[in-house]
C-alpha positions, 0 to 999 in steps of 0.5 A, spaced: 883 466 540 881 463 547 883 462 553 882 456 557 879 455 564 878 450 570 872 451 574 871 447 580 864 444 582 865 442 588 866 447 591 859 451 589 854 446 591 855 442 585 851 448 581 846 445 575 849 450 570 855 455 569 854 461 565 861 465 562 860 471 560 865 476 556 865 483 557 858 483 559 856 479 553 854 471 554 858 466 550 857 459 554 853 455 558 855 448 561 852 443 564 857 440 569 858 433 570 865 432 574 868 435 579 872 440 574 869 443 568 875 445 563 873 450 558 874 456 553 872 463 552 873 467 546 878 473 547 877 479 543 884 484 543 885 487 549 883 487 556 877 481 557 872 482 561 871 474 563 864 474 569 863 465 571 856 465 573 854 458 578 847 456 577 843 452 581 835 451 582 835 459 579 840 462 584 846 464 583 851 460 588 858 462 586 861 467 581 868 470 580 870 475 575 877 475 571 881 479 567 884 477 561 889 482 556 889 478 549 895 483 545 895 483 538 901 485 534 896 488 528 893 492 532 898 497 536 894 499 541 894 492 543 901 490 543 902 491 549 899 488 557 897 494 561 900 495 568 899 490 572 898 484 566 903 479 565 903 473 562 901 466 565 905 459 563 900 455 564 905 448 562 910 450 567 905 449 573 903 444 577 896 443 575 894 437 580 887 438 578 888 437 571 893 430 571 886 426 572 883 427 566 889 430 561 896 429 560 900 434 559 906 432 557 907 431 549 909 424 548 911 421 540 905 422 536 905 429 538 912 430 532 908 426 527 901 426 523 897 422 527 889 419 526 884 423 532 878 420 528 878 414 535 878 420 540 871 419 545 869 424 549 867 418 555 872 415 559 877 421 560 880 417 564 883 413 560 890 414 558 889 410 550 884 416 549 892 420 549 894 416 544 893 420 538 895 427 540 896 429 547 893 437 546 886 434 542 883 435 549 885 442 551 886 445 544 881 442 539 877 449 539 884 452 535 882 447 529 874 449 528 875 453 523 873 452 515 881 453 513 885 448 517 894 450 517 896 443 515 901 440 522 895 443 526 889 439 522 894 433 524 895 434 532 902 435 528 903 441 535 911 439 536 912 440 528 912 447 530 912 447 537 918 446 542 917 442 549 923 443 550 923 451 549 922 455 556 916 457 556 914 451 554 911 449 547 914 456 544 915 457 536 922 459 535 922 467 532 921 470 528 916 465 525 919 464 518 925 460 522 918 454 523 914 457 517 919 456 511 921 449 513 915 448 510 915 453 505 920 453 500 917 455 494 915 461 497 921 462 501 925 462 494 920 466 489 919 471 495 926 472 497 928 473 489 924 479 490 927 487 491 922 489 494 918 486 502 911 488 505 912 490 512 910 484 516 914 478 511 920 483 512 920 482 519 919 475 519 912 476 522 908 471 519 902 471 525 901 477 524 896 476 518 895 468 518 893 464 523 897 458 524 892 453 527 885 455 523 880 461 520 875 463 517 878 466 511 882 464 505 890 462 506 889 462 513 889 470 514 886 472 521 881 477 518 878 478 510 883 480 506 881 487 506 879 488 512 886 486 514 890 490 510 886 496 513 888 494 519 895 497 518 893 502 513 886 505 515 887 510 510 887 507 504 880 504 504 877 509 500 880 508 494 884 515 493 890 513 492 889 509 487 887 514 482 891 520 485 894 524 480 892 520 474 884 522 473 881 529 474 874 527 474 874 520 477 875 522 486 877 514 488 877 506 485 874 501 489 878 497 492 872 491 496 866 489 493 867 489 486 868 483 483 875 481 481 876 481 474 883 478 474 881 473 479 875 469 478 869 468 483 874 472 487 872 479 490 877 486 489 881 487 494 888 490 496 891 483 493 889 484 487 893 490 486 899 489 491 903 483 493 902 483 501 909 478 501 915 481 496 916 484 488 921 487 484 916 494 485 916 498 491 909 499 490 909 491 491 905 491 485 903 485 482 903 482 475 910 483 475 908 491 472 914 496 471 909 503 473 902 504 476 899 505 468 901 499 466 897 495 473 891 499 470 892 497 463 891 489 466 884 491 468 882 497 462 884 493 456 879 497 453 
């Protein structure tokens, strides 16, 4: 995740560079050529400490320190804004410095897939560059990633995002309302099911996805594994696997194996559990009635 942020260069002596920092480690240097330079800085959850540094002939000329909390709902600690935090609705201000060079109201090509492939970064101020996507400008870093979510790989914002919601541009709750307009295989095998995993039960898709892009398979926001210990840090080890079956075996791996009922796949909590729905209260896979049963489709022998 990233925040977006305008910096004026007028007001610092038309600096030659401007240096951003997040909690003390350099992400980006820019070399100005307006007026206003827009830009994004990676957030990591939590308090994010965002240091803008103007350069010019080697000397400092300008700098402004913000803080910025990203919240996270996978990890608890995060979830909620410290005192003094609260959030800012970037659309429903009056940005007067931003009018010349985006548009920031949502137009008919925002509700359909649109072509970005005509997009310039020259002549900004030229309404035609709008007329594939009026986001692309501010938000094409959302879809840098590999692993691209359908609408967003299009510009289709307004597919999942309402312009008439306040705040503006909200996702309706829970996040299934949007998700299975879309999803209707999945919405009936999963709903089929006795059993539901946490975040599926709540309808909280994004705790696990991301909507937009990502690194990893099915859009999760972090390596299957890793994601799933995120919530249950305790099972990492493996221990839980074998408790009660064997007494001289002390864990199962559960990463860096692997997977053998998933080819070119590695083991992970997945290859055992359904992080979705099943009919077992375990969320076991393989449609398997007790834990035996799941280690036989791996010990055949």
């Amino acid at each position: 995740m990233a925040v977006n942020i305008t910096a004026c260069t007028h007001c610092v002596q038309h600096p030659a560079a401007i240096k951003v920092a997040v909690n003390d480690d350099e992400k980006l240097k820019i070399i100005p050529e307006r007026e206003f330079v827009c830009f994004s800085s990676p957030l990591t959850p939590g308090i994010n400490r965002i240091n803008i540094t103007a350069v010019k002939d080697n000397i400092t000329v300008g700098s402004i320190t913000i803080e910025v909390f990203r919240s996270s709902e996978l990890q608890s600690v995060f979830k909620d804004p410290p005192a003094g935090f609260q959030k800012d609705y970037f659309h429903m201000k009056d940005h007067g410095q931003c009018k010349g060079c985006h548009k920031l109201e949502p137009g008919d090509a925002d509700r359909k897939p649109v072509n970005i492939s005509g997009f310039r970064a020259e002549g900004l101020k030229d309404n035609n560059m709008f007329a594939g996507s009026t986001c692309y400008s501010c938000h094409n870093g959302l879809t840098s990633s590999p692993f691209v979510h359908g609408p967003a790989a299009v510009w289709s914002c307004l597919s999942c995002h309402e312009a008439e919601s306040k705040p503006v541009y909200s996702v309706k709750k829970p996040d299934t309302k949007i998700c299975f307009g879309c999803h209707v295989e999945q919405k009936e095998d999963w709903y089929s099911k006795k059993y539901f995993h946490g975040p599926f039960s709540v309808g909280k898709c994004a705790i696990c996805h991301n909507p937009h892009s990502s690194e990893n398979p099915f859009n999760l926001i972090k390596p299957a594994w890793e994601l799933c210990l995120s919530c249950h840090p305790d099972k990492g080890g493996g221990e839980h696997i074998i408790a009660g079956y064997f007494f001289n075996i002390t864990y199962h791996p559960t990463h860096g194996k692997p997977d053998p009922l998933r080819k070119g796949q590695e083991l992970s909590c997945s290859s055992c559990h359904n992080p979705h729905a099943s009919n077992s209260q375990k969320l076991w896979r393989l449609n398997v009635g007790s834990g035996f049963e799941l280690c036989r489709k791996c010990h055949t022998d």
